[in-house]
Backbone as CSV, one residue per row, in Angstrom:
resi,resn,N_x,N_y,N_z,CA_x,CA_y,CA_z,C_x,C_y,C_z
1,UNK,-19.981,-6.364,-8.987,-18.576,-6.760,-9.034,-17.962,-6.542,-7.656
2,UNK,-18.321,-7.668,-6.708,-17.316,-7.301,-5.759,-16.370,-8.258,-5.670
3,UNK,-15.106,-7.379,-5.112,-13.999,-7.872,-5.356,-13.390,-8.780,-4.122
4,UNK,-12.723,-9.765,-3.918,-12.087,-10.364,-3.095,-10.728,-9.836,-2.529
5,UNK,-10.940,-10.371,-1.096,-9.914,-9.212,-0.670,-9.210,-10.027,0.455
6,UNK,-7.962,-10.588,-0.167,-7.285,-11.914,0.263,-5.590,-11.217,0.847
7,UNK,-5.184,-11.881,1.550,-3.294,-11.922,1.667,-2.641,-12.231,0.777
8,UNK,-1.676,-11.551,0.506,-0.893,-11.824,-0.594,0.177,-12.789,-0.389
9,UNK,0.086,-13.650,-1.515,0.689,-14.583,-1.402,2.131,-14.816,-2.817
10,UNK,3.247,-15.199,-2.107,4.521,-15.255,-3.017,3.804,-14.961,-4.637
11,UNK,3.159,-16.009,-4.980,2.794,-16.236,-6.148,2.279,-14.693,-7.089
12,UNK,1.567,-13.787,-6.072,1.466,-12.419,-6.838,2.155,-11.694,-6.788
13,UNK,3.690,-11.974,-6.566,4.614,-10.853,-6.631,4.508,-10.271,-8.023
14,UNK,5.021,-11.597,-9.076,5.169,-10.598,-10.700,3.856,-9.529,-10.478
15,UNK,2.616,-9.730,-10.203,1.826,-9.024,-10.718,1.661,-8.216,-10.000
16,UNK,2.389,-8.015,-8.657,2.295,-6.782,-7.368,3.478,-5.957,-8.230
17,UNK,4.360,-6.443,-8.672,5.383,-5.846,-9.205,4.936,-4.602,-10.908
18,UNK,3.916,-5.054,-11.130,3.281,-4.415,-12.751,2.667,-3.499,-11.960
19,UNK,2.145,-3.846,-11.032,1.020,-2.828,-10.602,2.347,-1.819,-9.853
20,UNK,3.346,-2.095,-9.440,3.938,-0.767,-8.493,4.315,0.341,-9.635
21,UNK,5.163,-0.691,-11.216,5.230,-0.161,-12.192,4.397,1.101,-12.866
22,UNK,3.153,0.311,-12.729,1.987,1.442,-13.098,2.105,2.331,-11.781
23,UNK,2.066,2.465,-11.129,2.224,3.349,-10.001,2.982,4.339,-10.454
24,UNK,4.014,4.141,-10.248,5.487,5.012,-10.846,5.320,5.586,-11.723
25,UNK,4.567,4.848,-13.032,4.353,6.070,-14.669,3.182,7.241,-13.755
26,UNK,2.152,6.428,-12.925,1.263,7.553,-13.032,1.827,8.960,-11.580
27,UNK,2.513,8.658,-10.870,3.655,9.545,-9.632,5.186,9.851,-10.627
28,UNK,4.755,10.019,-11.833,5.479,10.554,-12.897,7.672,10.070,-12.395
29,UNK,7.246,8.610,-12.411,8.857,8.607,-11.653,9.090,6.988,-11.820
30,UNK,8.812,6.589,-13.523,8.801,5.474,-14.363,10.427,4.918,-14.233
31,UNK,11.269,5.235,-14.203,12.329,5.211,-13.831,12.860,4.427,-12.669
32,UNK,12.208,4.936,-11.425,12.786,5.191,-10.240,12.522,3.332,-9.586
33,UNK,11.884,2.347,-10.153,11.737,1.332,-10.046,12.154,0.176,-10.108
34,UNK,13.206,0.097,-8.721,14.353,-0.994,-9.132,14.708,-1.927,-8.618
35,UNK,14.002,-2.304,-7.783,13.548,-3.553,-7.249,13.735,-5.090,-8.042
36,UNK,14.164,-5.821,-7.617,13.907,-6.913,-8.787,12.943,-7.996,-8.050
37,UNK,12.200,-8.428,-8.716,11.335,-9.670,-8.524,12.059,-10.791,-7.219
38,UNK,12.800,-11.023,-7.256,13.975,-11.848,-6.655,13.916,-11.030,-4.883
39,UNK,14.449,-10.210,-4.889,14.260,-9.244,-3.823,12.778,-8.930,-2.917
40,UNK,11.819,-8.360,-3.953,10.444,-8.073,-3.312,10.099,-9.915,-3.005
41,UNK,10.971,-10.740,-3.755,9.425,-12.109,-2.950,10.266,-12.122,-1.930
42,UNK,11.589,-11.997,-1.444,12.680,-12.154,-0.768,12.186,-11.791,0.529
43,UNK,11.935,-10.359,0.281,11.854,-9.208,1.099,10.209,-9.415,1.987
44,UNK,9.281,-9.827,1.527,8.052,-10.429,1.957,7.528,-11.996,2.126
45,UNK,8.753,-12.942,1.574,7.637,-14.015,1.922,9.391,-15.369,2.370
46,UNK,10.646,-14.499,2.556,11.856,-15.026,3.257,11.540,-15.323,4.474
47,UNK,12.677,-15.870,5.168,12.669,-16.116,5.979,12.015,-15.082,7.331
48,UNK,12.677,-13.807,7.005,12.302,-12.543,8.153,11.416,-11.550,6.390
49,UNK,10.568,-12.215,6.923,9.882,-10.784,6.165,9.463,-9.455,6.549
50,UNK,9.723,-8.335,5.628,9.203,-7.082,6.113,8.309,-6.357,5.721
51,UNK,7.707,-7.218,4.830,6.443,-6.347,4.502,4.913,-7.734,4.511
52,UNK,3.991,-6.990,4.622,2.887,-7.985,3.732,1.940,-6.931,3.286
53,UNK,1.290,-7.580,2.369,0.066,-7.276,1.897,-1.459,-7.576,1.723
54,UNK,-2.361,-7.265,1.336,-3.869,-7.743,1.159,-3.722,-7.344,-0.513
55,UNK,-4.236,-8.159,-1.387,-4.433,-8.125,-2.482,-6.300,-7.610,-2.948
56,UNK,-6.660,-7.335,-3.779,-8.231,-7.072,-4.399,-8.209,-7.863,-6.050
57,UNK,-8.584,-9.226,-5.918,-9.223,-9.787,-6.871,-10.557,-9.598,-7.746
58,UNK,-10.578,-9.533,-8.640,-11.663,-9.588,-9.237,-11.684,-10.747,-10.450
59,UNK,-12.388,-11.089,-10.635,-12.419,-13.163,-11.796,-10.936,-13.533,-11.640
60,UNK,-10.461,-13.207,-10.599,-8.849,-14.374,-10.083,-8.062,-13.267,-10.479
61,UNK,-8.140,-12.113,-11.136,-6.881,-11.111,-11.527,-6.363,-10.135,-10.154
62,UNK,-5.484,-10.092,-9.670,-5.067,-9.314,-8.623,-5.019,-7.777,-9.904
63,UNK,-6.264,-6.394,-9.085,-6.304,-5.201,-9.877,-5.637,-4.311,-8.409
64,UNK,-5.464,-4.838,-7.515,-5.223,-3.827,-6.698,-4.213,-4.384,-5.718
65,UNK,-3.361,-3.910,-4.380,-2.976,-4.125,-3.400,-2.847,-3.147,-2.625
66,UNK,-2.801,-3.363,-0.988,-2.260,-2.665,-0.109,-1.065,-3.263,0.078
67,UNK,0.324,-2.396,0.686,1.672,-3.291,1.222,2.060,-2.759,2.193
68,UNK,2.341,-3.083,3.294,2.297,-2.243,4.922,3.802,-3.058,5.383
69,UNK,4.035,-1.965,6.587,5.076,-2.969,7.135,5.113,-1.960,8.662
70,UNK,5.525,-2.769,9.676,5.455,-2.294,11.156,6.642,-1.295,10.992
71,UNK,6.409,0.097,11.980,7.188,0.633,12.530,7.452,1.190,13.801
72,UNK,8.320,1.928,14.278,8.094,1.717,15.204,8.402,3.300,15.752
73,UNK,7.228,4.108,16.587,7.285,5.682,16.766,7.519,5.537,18.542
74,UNK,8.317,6.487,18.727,9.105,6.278,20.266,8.049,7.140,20.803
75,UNK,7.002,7.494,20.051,6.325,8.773,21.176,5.030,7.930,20.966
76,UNK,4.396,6.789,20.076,3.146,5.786,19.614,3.497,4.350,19.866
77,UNK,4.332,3.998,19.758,4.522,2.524,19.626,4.863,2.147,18.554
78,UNK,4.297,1.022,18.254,3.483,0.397,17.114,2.873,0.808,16.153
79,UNK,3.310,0.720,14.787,2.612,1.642,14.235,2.468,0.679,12.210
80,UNK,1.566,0.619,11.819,1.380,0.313,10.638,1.660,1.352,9.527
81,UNK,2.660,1.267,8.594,3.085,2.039,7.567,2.773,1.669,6.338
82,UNK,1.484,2.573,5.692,1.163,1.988,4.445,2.187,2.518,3.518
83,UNK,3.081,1.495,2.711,3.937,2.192,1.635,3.221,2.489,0.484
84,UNK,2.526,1.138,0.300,1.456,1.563,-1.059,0.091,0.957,-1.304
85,UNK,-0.810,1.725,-1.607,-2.010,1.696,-2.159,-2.440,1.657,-3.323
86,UNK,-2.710,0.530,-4.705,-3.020,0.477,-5.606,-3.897,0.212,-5.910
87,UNK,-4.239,0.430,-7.357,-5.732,-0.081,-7.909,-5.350,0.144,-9.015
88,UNK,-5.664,-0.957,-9.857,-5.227,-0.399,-11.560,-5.606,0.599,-12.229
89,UNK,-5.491,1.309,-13.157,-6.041,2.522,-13.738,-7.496,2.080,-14.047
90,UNK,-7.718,0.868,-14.351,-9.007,0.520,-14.909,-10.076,0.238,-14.183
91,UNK,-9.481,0.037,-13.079,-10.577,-0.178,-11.905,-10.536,1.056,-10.537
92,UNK,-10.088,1.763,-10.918,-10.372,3.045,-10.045,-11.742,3.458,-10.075
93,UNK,-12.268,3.705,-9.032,-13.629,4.395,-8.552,-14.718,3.008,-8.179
94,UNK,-14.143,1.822,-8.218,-15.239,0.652,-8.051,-15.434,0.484,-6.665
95,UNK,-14.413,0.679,-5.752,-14.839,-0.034,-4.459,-12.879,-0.545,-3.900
96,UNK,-12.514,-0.943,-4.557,-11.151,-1.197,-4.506,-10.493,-0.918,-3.414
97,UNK,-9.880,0.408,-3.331,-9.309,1.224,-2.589,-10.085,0.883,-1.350
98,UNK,-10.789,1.057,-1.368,-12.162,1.199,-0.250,-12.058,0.031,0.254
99,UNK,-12.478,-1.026,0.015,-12.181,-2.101,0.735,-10.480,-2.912,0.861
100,UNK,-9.315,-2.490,0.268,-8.421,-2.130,0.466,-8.111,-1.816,1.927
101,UNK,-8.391,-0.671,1.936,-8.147,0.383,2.864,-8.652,-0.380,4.344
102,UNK,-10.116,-0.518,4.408,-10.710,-1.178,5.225,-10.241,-1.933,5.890
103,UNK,-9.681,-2.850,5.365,-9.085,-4.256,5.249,-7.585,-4.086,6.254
104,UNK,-6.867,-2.812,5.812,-5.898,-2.586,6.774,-6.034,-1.993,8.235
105,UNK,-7.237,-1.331,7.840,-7.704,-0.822,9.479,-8.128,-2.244,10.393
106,UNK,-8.873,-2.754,9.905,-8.768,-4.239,10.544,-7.841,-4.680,10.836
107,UNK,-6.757,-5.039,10.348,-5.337,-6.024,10.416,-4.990,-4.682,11.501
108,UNK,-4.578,-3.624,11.353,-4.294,-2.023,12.553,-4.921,-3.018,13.674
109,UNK,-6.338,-3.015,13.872,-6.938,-3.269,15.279,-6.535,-4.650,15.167
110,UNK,-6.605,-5.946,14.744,-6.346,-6.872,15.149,-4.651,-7.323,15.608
111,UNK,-3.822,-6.407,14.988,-2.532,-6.339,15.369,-2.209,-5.995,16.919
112,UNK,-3.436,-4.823,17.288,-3.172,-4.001,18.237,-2.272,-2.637,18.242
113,UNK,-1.874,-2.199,17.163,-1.392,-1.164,16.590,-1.950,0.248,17.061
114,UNK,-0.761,1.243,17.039,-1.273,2.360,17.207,-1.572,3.224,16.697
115,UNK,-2.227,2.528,15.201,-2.396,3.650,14.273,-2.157,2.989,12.436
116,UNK,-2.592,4.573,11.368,-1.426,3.822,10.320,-1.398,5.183,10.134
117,UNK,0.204,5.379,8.996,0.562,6.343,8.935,0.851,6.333,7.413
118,UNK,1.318,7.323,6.699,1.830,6.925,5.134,1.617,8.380,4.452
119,UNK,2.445,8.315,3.003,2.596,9.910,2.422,1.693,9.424,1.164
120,UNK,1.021,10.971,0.584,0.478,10.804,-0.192,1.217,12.159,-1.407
121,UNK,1.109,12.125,-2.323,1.981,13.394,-2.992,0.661,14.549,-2.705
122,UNK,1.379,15.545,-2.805,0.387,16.717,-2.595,-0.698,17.097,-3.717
123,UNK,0.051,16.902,-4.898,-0.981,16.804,-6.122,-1.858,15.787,-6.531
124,UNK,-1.940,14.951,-5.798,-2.626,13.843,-6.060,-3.419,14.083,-5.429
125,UNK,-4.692,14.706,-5.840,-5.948,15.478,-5.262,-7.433,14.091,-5.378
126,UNK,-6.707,13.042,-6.101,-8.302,11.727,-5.738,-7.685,10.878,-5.017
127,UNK,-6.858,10.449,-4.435,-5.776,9.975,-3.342,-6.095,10.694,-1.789
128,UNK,-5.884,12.237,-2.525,-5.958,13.180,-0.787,-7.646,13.040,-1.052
129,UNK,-8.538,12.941,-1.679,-10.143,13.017,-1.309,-10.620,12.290,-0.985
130,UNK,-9.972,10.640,-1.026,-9.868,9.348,-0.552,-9.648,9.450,0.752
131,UNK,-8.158,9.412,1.174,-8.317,9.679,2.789,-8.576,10.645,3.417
132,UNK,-9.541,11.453,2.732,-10.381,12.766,3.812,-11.603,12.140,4.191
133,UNK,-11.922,11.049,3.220,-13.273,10.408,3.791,-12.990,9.893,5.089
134,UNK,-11.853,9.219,5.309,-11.590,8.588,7.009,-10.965,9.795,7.695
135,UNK,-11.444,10.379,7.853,-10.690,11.814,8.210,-9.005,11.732,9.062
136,UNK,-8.226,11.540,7.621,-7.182,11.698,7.601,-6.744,13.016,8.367
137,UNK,-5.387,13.045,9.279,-5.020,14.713,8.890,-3.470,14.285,8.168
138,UNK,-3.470,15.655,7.717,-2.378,16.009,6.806,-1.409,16.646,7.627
139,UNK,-0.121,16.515,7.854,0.640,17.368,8.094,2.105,17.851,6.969
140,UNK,1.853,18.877,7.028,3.114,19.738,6.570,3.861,20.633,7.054
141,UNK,4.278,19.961,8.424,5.330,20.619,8.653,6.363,19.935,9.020
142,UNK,6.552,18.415,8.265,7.614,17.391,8.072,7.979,17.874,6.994
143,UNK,9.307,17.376,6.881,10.080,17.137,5.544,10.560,15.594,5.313
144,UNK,10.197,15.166,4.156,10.815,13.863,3.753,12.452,13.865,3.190
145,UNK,13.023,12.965,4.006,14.338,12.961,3.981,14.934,11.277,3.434
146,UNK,15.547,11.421,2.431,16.657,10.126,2.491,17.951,10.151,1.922
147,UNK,18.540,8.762,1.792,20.101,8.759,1.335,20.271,7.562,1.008
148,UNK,21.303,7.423,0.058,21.760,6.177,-0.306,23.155,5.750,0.037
């Protein structure tokens, strides 16, 4: 079963949108998801888009995505920000993630980027064992900050 590992295109928003859903029940924060369909195709495939993605097909079903978007570090440059990394509950441990992942380090070097960066929750111990294989480092001595 290997999976195809394509750009995401307008057309998989609804189903980029189920999968962030599932995200949220399993980062215990089912709620916090409020985005509307209208917005995310808006927001990625408008006129100025700010995000894209690579999707992971398997028999035509999108089970996974990456969704990145440029930022920009005054002390790095350029910098690729993974917001999210999925894989459906059902297809975790196949390869997914993995070629996922891959897939953005490529688009990193072919961009010319200085890097990628992104949070993972601290308890999410097959997430943090995931990026220890690319030998991630961790830092904690940021604090995550926002406002509305």
């Amino acid at each position: 079963m290997q999976p195809t590992i394509r750009k995401a295109i307008k057309e998989d928003c609804p189903r980029l949108l189920e999968l962030i859903r599932e995200l949220a029940v399993y980062e215990r924060a089912p709620d916090e998801v409020t985005v509307t369909l209208q917005h995310f195709e808006e927001s990625g495939f408008g006129k100025h888009p700010v995000w894209w993605a690579f999707v992971a097909e398997i028999d035509g079903v999108v089970q996974g995505f990456a969704l990145y978007y440029i930022r920009y570090s005054t002390w790095k440059g350029q910098r690729m920000y993974l917001e999210d990394i999925v894989v459906t509950e059902t297809m975790r441990g196949k390869g997914l993630g993995t070629a996922l992942f891959e897939r953005l380090l490529e688009e990193m070097h072919e961009k010319k980027l200085n890097g990628v960066v992104w949070q993972v929750l601290e308890w999410n111990e097959p997430a943090i064992k995931f990026y220890k294989k690319y030998n991630a480092t961790f830092d904690s001595e940021w604090v995550n900050c926002s406002c509305n």
